[in-house]
PDB file of N, CA, C and O in Angstrom:
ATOM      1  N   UNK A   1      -3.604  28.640  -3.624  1.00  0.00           N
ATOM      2  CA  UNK A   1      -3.127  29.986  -3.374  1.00  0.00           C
ATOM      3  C   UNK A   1      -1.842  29.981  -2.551  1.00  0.00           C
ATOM      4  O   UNK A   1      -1.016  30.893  -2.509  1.00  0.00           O
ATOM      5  N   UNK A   2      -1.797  28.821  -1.906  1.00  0.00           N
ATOM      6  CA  UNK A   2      -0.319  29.061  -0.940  1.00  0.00           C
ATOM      7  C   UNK A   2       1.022  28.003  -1.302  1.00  0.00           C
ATOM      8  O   UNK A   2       1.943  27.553  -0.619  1.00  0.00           O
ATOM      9  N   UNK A   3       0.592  27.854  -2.822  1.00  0.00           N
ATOM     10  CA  UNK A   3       2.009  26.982  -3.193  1.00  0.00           C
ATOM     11  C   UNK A   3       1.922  27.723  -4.933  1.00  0.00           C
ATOM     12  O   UNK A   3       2.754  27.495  -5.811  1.00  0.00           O
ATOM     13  N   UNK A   4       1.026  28.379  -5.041  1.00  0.00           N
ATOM     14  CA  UNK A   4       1.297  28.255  -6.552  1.00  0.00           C
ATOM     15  C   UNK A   4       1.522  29.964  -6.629  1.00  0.00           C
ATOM     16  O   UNK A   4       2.329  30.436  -7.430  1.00  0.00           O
ATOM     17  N   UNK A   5       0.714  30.830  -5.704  1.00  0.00           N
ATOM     18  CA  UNK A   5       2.023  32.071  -5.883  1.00  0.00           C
ATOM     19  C   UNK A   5       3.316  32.388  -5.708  1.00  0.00           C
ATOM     20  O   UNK A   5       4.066  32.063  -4.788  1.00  0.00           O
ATOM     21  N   UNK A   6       3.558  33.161  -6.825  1.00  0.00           N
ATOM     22  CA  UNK A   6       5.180  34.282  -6.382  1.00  0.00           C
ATOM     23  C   UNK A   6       4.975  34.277  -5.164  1.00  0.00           C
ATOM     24  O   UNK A   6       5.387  33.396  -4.411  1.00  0.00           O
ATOM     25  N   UNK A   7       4.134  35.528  -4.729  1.00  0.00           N
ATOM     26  CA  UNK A   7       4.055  36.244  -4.002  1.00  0.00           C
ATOM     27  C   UNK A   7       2.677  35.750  -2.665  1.00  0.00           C
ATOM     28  O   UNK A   7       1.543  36.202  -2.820  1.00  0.00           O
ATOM     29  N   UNK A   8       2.864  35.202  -1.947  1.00  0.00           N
ATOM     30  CA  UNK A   8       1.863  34.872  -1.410  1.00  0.00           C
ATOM     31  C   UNK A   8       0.938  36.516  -0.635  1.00  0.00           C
ATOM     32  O   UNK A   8       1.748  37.377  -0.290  1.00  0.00           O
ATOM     33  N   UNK A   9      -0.337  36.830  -0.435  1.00  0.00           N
ATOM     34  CA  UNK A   9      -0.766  37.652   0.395  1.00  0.00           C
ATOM     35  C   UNK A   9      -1.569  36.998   1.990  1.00  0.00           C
ATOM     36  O   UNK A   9      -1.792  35.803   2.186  1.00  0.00           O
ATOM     37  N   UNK A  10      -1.759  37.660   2.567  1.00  0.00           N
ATOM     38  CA  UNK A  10      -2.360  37.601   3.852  1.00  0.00           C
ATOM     39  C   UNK A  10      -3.853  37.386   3.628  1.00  0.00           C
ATOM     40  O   UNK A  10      -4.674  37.031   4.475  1.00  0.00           O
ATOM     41  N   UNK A  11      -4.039  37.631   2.485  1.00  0.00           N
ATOM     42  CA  UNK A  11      -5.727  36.896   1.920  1.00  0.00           C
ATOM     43  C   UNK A  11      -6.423  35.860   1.477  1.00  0.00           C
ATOM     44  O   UNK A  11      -7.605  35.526   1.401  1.00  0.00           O
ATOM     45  N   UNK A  12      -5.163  35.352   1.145  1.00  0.00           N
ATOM     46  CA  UNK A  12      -4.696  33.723   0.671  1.00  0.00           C
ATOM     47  C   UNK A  12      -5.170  32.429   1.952  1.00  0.00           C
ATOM     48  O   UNK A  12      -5.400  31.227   1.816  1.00  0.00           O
ATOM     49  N   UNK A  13      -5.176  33.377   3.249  1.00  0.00           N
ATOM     50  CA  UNK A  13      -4.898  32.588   4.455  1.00  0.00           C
ATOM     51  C   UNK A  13      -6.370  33.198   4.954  1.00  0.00           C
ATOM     52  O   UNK A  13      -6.748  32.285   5.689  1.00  0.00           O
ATOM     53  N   UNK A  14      -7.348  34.142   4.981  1.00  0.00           N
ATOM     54  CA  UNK A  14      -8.262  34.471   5.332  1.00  0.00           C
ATOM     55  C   UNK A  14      -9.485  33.840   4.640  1.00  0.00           C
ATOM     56  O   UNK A  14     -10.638  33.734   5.057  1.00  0.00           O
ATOM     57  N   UNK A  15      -8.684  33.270   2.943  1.00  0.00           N
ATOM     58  CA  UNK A  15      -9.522  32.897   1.804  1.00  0.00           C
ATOM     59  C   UNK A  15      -9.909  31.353   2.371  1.00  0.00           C
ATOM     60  O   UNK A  15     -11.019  30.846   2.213  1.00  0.00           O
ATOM     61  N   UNK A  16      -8.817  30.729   3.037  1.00  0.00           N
ATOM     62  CA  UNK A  16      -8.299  29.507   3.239  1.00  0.00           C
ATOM     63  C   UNK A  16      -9.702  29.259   4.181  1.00  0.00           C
ATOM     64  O   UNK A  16     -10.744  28.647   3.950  1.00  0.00           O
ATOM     65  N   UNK A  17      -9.336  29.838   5.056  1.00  0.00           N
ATOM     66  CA  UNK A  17     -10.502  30.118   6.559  1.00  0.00           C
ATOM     67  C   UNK A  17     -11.721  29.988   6.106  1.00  0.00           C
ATOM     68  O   UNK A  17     -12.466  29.046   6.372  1.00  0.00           O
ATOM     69  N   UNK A  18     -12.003  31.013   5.338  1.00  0.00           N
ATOM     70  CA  UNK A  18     -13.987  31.172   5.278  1.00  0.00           C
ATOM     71  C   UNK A  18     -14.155  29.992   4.672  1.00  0.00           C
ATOM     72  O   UNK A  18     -15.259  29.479   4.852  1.00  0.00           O
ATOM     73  N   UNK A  19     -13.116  29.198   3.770  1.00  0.00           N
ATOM     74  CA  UNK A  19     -13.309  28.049   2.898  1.00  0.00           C
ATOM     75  C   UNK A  19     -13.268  26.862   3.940  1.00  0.00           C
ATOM     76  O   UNK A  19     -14.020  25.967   3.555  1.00  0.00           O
ATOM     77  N   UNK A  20     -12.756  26.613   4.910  1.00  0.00           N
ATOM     78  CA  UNK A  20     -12.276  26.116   6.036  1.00  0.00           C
ATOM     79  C   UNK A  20     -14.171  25.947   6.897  1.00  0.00           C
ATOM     80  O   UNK A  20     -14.912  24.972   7.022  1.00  0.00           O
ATOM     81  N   UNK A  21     -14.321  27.403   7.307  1.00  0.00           N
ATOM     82  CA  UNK A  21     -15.824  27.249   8.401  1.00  0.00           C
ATOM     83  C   UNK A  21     -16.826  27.132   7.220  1.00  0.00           C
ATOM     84  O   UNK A  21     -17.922  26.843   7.701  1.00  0.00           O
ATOM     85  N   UNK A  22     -16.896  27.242   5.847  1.00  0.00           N
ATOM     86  CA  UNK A  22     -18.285  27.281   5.565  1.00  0.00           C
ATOM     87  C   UNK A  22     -17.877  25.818   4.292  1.00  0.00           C
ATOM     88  O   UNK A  22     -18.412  26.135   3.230  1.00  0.00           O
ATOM     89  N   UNK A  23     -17.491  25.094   4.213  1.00  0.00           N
ATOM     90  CA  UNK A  23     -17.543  23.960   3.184  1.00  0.00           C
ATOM     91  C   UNK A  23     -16.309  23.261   3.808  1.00  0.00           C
ATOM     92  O   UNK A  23     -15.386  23.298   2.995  1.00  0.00           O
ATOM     93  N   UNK A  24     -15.915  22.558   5.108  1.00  0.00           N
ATOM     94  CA  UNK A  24     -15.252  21.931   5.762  1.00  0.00           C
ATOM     95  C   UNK A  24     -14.955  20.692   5.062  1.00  0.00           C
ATOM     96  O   UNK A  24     -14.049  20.379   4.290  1.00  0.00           O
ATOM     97  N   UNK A  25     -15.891  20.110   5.503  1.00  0.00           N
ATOM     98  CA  UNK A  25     -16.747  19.033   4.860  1.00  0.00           C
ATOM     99  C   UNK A  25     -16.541  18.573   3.512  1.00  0.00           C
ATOM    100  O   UNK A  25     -15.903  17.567   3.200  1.00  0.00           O
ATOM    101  N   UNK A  26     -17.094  19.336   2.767  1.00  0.00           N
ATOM    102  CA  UNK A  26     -17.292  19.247   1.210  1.00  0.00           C
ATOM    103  C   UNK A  26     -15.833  19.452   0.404  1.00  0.00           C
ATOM    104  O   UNK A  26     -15.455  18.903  -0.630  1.00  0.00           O
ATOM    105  N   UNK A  27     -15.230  20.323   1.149  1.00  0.00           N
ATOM    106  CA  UNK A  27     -13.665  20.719  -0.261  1.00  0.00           C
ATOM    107  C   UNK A  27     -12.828  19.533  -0.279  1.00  0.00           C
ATOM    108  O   UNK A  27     -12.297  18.706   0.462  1.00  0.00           O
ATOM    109  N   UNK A  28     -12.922  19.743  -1.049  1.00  0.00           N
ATOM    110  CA  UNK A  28     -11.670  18.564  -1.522  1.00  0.00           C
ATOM    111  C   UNK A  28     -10.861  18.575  -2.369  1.00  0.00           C
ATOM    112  O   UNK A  28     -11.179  18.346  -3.536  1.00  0.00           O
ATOM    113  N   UNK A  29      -9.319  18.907  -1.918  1.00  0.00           N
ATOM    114  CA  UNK A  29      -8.293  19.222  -3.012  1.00  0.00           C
ATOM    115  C   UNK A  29      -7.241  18.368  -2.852  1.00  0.00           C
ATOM    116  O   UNK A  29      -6.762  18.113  -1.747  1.00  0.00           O
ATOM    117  N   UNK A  30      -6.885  17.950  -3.793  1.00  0.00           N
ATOM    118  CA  UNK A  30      -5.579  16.511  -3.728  1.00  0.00           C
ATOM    119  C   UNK A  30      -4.347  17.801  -3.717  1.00  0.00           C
ATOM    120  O   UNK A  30      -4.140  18.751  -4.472  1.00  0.00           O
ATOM    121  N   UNK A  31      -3.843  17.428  -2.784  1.00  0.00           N
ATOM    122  CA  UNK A  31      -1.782  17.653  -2.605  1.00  0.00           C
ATOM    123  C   UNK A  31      -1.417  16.695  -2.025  1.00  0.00           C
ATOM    124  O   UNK A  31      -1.980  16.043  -1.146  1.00  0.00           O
ATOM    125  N   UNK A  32      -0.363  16.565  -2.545  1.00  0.00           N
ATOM    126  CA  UNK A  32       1.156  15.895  -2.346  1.00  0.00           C
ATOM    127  C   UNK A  32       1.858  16.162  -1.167  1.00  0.00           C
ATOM    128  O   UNK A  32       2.016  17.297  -0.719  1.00  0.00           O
ATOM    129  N   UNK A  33       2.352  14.961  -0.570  1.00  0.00           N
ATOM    130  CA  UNK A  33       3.132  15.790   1.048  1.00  0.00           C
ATOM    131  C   UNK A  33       3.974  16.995   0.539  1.00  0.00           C
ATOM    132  O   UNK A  33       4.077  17.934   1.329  1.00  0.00           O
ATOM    133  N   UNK A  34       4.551  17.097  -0.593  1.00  0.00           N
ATOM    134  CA  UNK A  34       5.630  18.241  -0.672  1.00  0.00           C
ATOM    135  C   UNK A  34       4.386  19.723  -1.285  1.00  0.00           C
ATOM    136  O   UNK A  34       4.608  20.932  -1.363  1.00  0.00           O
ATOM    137  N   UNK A  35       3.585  19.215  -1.495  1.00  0.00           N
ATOM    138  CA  UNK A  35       2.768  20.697  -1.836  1.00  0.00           C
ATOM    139  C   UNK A  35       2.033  20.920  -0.362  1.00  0.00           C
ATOM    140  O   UNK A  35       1.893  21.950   0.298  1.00  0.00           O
ATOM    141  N   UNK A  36       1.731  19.918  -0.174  1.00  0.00           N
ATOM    142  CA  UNK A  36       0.755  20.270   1.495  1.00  0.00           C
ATOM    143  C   UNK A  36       2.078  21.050   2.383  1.00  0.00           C
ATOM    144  O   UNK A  36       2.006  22.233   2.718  1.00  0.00           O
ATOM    145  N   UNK A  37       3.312  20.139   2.700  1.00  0.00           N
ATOM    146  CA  UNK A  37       4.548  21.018   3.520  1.00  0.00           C
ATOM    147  C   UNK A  37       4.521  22.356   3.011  1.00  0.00           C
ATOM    148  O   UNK A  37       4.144  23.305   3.700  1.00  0.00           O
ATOM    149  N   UNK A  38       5.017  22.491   1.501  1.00  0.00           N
ATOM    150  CA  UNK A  38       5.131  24.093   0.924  1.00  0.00           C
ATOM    151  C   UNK A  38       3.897  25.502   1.839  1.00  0.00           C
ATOM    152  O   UNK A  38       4.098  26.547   2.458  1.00  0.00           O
ATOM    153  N   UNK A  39       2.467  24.569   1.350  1.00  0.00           N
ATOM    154  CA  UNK A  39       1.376  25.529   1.912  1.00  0.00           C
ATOM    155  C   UNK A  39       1.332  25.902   2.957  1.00  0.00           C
ATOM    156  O   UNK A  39       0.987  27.025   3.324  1.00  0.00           O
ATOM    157  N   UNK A  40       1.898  24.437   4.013  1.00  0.00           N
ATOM    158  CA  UNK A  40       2.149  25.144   5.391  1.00  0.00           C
ATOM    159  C   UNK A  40       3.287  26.222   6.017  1.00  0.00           C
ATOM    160  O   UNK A  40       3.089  27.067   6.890  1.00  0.00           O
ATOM    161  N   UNK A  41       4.393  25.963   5.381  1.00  0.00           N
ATOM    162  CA  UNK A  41       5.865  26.798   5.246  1.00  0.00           C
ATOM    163  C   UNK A  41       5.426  28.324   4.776  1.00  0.00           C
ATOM    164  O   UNK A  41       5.841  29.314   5.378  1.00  0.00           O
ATOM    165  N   UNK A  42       4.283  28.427   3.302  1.00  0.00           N
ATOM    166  CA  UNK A  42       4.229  29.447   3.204  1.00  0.00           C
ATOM    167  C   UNK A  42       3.102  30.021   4.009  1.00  0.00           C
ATOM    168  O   UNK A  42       3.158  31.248   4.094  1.00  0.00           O
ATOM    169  N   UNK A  43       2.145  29.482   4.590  1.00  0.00           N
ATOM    170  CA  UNK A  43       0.829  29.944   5.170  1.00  0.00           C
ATOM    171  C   UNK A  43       1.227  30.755   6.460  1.00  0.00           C
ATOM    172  O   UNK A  43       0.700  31.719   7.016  1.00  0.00           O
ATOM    173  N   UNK A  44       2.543  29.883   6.776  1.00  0.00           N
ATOM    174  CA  UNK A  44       3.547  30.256   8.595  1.00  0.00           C
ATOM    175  C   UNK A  44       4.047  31.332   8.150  1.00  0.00           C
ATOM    176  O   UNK A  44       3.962  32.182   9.036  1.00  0.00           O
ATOM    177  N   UNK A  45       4.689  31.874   6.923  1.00  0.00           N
ATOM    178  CA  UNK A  45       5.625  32.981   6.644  1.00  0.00           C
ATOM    179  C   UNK A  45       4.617  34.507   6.412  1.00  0.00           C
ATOM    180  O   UNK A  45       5.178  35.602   6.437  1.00  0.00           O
ATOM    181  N   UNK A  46       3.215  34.398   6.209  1.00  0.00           N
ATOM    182  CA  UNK A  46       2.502  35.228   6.280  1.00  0.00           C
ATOM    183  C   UNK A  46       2.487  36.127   7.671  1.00  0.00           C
ATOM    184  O   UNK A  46       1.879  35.882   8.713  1.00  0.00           O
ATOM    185  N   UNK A  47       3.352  37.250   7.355  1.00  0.00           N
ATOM    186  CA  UNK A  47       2.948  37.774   8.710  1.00  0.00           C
ATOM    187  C   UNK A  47       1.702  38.395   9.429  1.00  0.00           C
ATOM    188  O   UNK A  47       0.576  38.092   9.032  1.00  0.00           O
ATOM    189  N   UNK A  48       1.829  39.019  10.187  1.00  0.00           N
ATOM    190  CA  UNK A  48       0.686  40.060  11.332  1.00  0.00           C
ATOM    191  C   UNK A  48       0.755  41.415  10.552  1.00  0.00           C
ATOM    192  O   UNK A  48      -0.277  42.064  10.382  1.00  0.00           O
ATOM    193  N   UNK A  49       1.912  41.830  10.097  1.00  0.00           N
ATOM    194  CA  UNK A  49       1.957  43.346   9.509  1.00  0.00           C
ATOM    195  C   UNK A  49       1.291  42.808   7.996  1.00  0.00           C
ATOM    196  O   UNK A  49       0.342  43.452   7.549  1.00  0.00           O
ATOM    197  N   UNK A  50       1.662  41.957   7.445  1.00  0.00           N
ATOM    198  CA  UNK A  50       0.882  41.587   6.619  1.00  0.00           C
ATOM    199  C   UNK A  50      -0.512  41.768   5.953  1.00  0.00           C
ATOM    200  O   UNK A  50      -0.866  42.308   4.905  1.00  0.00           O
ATOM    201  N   UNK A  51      -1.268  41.025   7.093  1.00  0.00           N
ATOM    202  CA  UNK A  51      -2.174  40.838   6.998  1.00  0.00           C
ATOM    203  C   UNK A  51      -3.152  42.125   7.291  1.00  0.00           C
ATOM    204  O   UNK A  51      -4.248  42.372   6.789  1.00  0.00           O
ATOM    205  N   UNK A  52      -2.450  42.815   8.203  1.00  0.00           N
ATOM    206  CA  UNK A  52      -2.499  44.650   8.661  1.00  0.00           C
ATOM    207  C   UNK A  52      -2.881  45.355   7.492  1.00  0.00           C
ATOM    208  O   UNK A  52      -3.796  46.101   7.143  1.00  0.00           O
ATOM    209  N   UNK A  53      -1.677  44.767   6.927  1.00  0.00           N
ATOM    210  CA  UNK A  53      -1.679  45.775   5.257  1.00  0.00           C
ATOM    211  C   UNK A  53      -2.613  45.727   4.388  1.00  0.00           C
ATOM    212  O   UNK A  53      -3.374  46.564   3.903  1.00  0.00           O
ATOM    213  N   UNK A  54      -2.404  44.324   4.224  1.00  0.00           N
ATOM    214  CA  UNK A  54      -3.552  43.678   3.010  1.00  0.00           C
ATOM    215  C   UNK A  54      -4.560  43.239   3.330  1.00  0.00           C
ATOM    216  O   UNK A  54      -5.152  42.812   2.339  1.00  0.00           O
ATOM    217  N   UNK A  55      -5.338  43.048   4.608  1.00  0.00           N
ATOM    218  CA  UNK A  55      -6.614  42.757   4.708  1.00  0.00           C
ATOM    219  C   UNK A  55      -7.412  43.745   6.022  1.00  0.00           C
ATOM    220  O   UNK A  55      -8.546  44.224   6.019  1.00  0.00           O
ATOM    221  N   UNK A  56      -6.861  43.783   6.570  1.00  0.00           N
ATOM    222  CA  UNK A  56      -7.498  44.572   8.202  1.00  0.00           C
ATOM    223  C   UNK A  56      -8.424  45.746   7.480  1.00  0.00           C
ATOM    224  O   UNK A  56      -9.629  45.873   7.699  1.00  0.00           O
ATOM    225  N   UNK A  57      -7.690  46.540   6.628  1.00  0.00           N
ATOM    226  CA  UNK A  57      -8.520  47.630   6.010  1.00  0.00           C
ATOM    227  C   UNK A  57      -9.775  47.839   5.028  1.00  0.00           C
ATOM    228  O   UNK A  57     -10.473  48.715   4.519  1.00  0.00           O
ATOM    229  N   UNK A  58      -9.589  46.414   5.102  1.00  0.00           N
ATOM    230  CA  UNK A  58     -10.987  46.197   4.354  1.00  0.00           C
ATOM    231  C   UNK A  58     -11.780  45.171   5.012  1.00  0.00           C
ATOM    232  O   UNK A  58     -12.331  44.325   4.308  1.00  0.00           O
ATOM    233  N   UNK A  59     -11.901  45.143   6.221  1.00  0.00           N
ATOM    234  CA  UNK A  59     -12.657  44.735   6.803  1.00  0.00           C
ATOM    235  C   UNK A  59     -13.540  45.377   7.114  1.00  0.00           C
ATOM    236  O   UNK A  59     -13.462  46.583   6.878  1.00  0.00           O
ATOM    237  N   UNK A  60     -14.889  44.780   7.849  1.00  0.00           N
ATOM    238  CA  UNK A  60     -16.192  45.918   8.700  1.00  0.00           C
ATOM    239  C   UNK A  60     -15.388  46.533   9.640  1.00  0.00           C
ATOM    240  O   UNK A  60     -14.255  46.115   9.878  1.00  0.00           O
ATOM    241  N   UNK A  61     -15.956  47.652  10.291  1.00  0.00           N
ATOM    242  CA  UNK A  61     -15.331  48.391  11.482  1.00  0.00           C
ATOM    243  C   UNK A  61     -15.480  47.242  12.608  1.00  0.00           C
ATOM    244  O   UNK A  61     -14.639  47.272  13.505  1.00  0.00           O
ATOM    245  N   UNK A  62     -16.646  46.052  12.657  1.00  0.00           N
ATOM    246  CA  UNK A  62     -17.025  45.616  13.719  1.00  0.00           C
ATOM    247  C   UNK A  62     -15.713  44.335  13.768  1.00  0.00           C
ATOM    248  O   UNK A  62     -15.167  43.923  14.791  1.00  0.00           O
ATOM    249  N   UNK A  63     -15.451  43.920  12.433  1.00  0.00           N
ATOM    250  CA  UNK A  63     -14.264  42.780  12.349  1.00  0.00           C
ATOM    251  C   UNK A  63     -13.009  43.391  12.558  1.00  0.00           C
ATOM    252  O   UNK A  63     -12.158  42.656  13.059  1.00  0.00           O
ATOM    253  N   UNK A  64     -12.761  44.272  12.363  1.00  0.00           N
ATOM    254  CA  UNK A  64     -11.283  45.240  12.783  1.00  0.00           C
ATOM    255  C   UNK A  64     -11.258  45.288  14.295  1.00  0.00           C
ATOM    256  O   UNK A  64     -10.367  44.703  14.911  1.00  0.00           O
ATOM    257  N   UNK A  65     -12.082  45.876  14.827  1.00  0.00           N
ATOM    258  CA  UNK A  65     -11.896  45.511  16.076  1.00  0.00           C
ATOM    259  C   UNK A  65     -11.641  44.255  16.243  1.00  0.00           C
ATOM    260  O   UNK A  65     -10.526  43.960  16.673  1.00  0.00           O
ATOM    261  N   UNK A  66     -12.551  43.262  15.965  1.00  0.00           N
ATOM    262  CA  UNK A  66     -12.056  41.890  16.543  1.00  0.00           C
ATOM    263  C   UNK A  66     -10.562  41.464  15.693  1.00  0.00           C
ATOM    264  O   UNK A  66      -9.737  40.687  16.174  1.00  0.00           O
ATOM    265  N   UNK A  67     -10.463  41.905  14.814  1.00  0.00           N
ATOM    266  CA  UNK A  67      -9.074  41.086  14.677  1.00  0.00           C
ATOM    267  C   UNK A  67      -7.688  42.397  14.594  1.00  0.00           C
ATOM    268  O   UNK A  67      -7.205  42.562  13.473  1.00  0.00           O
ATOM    269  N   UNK A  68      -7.184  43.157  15.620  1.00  0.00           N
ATOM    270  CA  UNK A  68      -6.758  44.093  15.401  1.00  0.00           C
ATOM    271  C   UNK A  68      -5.176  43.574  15.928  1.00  0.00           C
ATOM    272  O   UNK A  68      -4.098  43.853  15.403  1.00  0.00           O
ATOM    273  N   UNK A  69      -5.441  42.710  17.167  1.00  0.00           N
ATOM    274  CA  UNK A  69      -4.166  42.332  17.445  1.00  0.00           C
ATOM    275  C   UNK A  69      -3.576  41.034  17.255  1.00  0.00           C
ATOM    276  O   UNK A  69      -4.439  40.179  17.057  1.00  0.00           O
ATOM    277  N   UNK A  70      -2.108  40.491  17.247  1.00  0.00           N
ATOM    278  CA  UNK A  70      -1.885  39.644  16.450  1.00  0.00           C
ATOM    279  C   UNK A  70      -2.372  38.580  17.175  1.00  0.00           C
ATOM    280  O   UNK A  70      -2.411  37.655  16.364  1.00  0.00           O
ATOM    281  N   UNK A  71      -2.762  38.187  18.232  1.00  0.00           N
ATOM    282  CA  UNK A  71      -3.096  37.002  18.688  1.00  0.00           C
ATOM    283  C   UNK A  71      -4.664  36.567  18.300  1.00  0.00           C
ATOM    284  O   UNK A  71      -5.281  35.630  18.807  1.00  0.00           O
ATOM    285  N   UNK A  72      -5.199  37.570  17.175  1.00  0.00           N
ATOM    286  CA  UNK A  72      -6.160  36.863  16.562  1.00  0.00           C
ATOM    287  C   UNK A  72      -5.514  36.178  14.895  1.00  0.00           C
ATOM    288  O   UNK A  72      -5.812  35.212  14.192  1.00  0.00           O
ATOM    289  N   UNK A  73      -4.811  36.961  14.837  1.00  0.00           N
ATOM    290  CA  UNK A  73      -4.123  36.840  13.345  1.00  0.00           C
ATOM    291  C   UNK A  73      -3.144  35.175  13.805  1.00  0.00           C
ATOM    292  O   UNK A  73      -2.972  34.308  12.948  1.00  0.00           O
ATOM    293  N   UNK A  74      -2.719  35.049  14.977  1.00  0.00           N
ATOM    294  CA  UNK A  74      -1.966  33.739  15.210  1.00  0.00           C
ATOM    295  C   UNK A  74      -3.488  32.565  15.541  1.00  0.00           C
ATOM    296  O   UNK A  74      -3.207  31.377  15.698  1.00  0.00           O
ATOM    297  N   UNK A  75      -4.174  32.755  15.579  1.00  0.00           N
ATOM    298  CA  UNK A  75      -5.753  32.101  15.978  1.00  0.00           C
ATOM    299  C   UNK A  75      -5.800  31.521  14.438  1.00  0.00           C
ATOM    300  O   UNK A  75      -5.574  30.340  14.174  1.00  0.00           O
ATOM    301  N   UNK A  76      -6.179  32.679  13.312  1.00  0.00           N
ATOM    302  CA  UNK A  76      -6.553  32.073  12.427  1.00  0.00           C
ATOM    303  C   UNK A  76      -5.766  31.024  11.899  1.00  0.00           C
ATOM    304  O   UNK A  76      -6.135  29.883  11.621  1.00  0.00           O
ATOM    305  N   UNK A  77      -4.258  31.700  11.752  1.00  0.00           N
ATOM    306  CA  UNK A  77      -2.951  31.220  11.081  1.00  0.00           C
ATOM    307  C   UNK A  77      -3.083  29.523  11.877  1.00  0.00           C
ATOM    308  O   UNK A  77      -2.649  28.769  11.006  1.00  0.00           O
ATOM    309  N   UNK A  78      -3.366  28.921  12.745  1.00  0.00           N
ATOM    310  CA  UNK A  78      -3.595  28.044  13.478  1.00  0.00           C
ATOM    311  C   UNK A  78      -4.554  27.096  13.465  1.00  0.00           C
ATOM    312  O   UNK A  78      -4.406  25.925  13.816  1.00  0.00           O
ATOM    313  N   UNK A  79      -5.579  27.625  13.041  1.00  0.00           N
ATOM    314  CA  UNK A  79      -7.148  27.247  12.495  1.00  0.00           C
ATOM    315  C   UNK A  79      -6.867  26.543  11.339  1.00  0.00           C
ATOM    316  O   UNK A  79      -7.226  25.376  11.183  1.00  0.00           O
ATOM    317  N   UNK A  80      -6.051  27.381  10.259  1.00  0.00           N
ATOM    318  CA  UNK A  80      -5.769  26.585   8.893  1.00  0.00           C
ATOM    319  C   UNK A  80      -4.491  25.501   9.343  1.00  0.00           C
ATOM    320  O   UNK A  80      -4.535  24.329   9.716  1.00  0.00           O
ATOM    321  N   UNK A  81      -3.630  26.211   9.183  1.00  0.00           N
ATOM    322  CA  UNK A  81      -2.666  24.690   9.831  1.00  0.00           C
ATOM    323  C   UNK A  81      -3.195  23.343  10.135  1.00  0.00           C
ATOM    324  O   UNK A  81      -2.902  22.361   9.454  1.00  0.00           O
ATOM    325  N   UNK A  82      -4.046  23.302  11.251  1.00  0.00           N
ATOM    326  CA  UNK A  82      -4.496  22.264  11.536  1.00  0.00           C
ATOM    327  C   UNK A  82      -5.694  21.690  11.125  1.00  0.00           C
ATOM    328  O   UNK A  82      -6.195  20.681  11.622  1.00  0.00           O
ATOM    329  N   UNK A  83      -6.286  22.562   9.915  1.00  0.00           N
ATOM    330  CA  UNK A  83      -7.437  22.150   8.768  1.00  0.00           C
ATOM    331  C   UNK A  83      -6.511  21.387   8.059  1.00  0.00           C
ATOM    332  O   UNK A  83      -6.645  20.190   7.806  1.00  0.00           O
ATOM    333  N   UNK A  84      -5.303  22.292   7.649  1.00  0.00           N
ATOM    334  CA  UNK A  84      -4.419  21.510   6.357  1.00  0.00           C
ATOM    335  C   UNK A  84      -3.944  20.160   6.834  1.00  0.00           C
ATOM    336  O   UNK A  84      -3.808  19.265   6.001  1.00  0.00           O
ATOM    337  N   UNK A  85      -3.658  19.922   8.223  1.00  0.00           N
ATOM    338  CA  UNK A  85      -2.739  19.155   8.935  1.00  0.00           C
ATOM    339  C   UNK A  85      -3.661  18.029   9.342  1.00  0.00           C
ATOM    340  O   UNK A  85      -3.133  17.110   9.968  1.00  0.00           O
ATOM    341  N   UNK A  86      -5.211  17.941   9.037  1.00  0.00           N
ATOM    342  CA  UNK A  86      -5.917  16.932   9.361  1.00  0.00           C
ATOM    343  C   UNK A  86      -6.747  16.286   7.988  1.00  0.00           C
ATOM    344  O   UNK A  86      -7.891  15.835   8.046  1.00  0.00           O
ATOM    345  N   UNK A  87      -6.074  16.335   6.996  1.00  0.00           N
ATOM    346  CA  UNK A  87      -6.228  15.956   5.925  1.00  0.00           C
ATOM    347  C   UNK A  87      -5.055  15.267   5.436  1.00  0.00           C
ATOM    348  O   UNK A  87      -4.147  15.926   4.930  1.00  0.00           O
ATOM    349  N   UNK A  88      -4.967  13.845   5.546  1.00  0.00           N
ATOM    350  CA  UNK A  88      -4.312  13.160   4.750  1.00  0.00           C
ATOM    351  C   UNK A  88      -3.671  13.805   3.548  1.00  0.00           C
ATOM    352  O   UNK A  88      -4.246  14.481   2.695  1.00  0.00           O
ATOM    353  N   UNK A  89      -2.260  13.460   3.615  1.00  0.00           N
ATOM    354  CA  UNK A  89      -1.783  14.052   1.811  1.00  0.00           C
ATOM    355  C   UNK A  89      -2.540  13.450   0.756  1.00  0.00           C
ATOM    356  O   UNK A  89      -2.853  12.261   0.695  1.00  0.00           O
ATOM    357  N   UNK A  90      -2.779  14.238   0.031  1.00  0.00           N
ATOM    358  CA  UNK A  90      -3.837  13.586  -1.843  1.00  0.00           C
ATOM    359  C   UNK A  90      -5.186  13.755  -1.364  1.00  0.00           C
ATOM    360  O   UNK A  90      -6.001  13.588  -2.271  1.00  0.00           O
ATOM    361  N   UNK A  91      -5.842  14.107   0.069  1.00  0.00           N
ATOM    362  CA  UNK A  91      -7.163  13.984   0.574  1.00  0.00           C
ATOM    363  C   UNK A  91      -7.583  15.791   0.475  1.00  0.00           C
ATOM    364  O   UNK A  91      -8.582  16.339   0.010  1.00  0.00           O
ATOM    365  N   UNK A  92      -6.850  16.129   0.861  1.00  0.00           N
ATOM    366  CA  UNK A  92      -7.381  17.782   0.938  1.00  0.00           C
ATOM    367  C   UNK A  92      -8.277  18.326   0.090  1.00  0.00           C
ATOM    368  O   UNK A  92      -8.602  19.507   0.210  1.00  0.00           O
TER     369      UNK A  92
END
């Protein structure tokens, strides 16, 4: 989702996450240092208004609260990074 869209969304990176805490372990997707760099370049360019737009509003009322300001949105954005960033290139 974060090298092979046009258009990347802010769901792409939330998708990343739940895939991230609930099958850590288990996923396994081969990239290339230049597709792993791309995912991270584009995963960083996802903004806070972004993610505002395209995901906050469809969250529970109880997760909106928790993720309303951007220093949860820089939490997650951070979480994946260093999921992506602890996987060997071709290992992911």
């Amino acid at each position: 989702a974060l090298i092979g869209r046009t258009e990347t969304e802010a769901r792409d990176v939330i998708d990343i996450k739940i895939l991230k805490d609930q099958a850590a372990y288990e996923l396994k997707i081969n990239l290339s240092k230049i597709e792993k760099q791309k995912a991270l370049n584009t995963l960083m360019s996802v903004s806070f208004d972004q993610f505002m737009s395209q995901v906050h509003p469809y969250l529970t009322l109880e997760y909106q609260d928790i993720f309303k300001n951007k220093e949860a949105w820089n939490k997650i954005q951070t979480e994946v990074v260093e999921f992506i960033e602890s996987h060997p290139a071709g290992k992911l």
